[in-house]
MDAnalysis code that builds the backbone (N, CA, C; Angstrom):
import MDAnalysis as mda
import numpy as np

u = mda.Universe.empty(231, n_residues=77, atom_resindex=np.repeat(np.arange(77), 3), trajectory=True)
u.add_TopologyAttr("name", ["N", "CA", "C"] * 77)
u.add_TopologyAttr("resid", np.arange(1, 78))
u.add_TopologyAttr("resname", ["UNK", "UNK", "UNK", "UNK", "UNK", "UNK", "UNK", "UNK", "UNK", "UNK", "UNK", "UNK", "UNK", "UNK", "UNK", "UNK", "UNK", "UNK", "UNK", "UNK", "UNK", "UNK", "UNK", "UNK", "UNK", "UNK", "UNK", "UNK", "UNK", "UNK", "UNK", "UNK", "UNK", "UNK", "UNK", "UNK", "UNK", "UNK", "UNK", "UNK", "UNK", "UNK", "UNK", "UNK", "UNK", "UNK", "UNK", "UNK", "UNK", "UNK", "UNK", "UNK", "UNK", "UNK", "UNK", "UNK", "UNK", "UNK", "UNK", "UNK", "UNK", "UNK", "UNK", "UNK", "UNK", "UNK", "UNK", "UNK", "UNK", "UNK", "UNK", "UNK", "UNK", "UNK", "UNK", "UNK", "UNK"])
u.atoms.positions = np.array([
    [19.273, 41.492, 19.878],
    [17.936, 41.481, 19.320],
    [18.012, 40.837, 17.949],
    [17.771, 39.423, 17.875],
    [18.011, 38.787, 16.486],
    [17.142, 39.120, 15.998],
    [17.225, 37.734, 15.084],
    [16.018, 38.250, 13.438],
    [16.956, 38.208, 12.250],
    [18.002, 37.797, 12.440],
    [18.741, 37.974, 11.085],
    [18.398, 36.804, 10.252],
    [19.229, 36.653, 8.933],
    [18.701, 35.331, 8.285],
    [19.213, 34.226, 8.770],
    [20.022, 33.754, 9.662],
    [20.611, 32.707, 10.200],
    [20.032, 32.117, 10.828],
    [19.084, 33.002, 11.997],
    [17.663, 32.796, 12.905],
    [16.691, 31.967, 12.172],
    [16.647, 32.563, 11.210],
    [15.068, 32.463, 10.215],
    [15.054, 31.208, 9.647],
    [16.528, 31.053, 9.053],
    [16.846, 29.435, 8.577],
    [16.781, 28.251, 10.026],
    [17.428, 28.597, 10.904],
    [17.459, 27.920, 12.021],
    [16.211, 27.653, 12.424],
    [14.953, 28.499, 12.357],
    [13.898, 28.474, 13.068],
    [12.727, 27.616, 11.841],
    [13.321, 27.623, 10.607],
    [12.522, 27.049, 9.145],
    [12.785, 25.330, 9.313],
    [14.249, 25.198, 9.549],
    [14.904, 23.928, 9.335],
    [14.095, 22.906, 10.705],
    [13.998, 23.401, 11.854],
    [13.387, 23.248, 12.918],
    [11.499, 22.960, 12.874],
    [11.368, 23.840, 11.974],
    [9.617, 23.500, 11.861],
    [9.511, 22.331, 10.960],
    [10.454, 22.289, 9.513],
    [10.645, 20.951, 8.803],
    [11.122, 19.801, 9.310],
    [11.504, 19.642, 10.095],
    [12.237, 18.594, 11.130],
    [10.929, 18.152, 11.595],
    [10.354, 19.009, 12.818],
    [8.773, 18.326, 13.092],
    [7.898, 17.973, 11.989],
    [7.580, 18.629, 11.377],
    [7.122, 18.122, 10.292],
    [7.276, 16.711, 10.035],
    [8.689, 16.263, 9.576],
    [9.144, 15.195, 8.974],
    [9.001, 14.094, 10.321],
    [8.829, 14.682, 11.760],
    [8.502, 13.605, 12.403],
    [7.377, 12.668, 12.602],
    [6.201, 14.009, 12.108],
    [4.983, 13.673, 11.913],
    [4.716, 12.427, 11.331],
    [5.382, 12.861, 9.628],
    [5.352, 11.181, 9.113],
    [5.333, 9.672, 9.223],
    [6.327, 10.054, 10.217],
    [6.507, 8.435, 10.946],
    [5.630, 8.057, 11.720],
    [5.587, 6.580, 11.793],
    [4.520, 5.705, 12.204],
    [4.184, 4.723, 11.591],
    [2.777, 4.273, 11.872],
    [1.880, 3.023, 10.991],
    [1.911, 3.063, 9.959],
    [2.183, 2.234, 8.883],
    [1.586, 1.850, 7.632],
    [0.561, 1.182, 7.347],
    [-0.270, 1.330, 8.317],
    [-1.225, 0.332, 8.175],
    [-2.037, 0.991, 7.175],
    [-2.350, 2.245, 6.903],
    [-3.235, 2.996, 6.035],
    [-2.840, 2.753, 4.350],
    [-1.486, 2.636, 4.308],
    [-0.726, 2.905, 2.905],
    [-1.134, 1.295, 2.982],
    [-0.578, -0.068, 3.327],
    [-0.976, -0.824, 3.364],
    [-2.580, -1.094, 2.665],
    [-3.917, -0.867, 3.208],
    [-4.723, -0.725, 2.933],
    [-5.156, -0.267, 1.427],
    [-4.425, 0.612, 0.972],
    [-4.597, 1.569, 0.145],
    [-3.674, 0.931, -1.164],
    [-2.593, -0.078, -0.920],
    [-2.327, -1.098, -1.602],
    [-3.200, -2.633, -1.637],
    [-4.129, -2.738, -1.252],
    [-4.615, -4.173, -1.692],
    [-5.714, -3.855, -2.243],
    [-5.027, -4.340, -3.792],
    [-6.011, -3.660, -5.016],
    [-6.100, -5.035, -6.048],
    [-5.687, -6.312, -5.494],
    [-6.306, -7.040, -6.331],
    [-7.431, -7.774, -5.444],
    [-8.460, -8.262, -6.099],
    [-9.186, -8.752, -5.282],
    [-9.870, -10.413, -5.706],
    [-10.212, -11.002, -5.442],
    [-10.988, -12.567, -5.694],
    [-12.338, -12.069, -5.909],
    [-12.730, -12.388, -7.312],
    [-14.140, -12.151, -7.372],
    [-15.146, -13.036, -6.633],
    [-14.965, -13.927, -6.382],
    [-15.720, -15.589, -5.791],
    [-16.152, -14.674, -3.906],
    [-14.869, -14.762, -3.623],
    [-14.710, -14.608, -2.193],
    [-14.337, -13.056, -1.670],
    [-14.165, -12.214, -2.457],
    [-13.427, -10.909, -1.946],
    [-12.429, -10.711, -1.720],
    [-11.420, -11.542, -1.198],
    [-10.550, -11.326, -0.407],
    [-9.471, -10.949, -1.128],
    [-9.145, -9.790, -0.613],
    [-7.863, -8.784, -0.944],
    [-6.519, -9.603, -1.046],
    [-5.678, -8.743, -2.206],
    [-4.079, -9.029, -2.458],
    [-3.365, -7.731, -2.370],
    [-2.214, -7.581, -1.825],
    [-1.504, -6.660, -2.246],
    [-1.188, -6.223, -3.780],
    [-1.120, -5.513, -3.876],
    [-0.703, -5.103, -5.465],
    [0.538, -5.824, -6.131],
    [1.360, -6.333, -5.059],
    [2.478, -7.328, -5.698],
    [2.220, -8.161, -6.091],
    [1.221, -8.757, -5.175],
    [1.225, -10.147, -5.271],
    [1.101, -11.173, -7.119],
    [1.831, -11.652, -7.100],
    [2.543, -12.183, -8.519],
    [1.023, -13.590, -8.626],
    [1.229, -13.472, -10.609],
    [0.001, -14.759, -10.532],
    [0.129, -16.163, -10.078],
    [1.478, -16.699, -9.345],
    [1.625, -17.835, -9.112],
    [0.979, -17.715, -7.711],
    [1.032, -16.492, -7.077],
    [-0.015, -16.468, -5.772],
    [-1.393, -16.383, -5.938],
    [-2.124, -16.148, -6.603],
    [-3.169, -15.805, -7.543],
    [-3.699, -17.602, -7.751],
    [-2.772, -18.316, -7.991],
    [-3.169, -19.472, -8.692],
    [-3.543, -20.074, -7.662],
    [-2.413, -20.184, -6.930],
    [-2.364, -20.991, -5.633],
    [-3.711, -20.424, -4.817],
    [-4.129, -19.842, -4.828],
    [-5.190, -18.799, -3.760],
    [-6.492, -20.123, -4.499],
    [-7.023, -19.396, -5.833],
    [-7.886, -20.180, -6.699],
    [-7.973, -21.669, -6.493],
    [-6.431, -22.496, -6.522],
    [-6.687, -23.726, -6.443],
    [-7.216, -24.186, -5.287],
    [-6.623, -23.635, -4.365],
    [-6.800, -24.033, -2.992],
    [-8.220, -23.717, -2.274],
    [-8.464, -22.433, -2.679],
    [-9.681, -21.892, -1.866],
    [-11.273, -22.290, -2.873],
    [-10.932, -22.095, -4.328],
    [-12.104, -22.647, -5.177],
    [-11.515, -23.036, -6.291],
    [-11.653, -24.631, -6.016],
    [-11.043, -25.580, -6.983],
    [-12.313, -26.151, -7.562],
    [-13.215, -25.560, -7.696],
    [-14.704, -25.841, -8.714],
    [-14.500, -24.525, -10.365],
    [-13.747, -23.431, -9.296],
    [-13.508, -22.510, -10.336],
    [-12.408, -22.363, -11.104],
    [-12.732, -21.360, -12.243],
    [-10.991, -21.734, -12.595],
    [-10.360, -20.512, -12.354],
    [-9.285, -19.778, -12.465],
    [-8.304, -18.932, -12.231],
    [-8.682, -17.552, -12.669],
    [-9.048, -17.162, -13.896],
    [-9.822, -16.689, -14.644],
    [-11.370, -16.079, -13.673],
    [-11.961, -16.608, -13.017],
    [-13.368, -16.559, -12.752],
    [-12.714, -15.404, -11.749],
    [-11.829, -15.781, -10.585],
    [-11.297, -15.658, -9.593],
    [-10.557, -14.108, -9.785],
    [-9.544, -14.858, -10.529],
    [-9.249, -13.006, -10.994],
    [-9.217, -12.539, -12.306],
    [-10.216, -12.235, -12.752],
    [-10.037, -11.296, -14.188],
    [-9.297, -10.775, -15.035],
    [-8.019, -10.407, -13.976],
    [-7.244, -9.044, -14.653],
    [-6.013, -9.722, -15.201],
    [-5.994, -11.385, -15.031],
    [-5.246, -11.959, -15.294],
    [-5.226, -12.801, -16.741],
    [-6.223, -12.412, -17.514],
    [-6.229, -12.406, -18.565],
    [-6.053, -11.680, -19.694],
    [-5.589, -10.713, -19.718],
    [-4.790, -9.327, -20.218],
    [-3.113, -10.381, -20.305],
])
């Protein structure tokens, strides 16, 4: 008739295990939840990495009437 603490750990370590399986999966949400720069002109989302030489390239290419600045803001800081 168990129940001792060996059980209790065995039966703890076992519920944290599922647990931790839960986690896994899609990133598509965390993803999402990272594209936080945005193009003022057009909308269109950047990942939070994305560096200003991608930034530039985006501007030149997509609105080359505008300048870099118009496009993204935060890049003047």
């Amino acid at each position: 008739m168990g129940g001792g603490n060996g059980q209790k750990s065995k039966m703890a370590r076992e519920r944290n295990l599922e647990k931790m399986k839960g986690a896994k999966g899609s990133q598509l949400e965390t993803n999402k939840k990272a594209m936080s720069i945005q193009c003022k002109v057009c909308m269109q989302t950047f990942i939070c990495t994305t560096s200003e030489v991608k930034c530039k390239e985006h501007a030149e290419a997509k609105h080359p009437k505008s300048d870099l600045y118009t496009c993204f803001p935060h890049l003047k800081n």
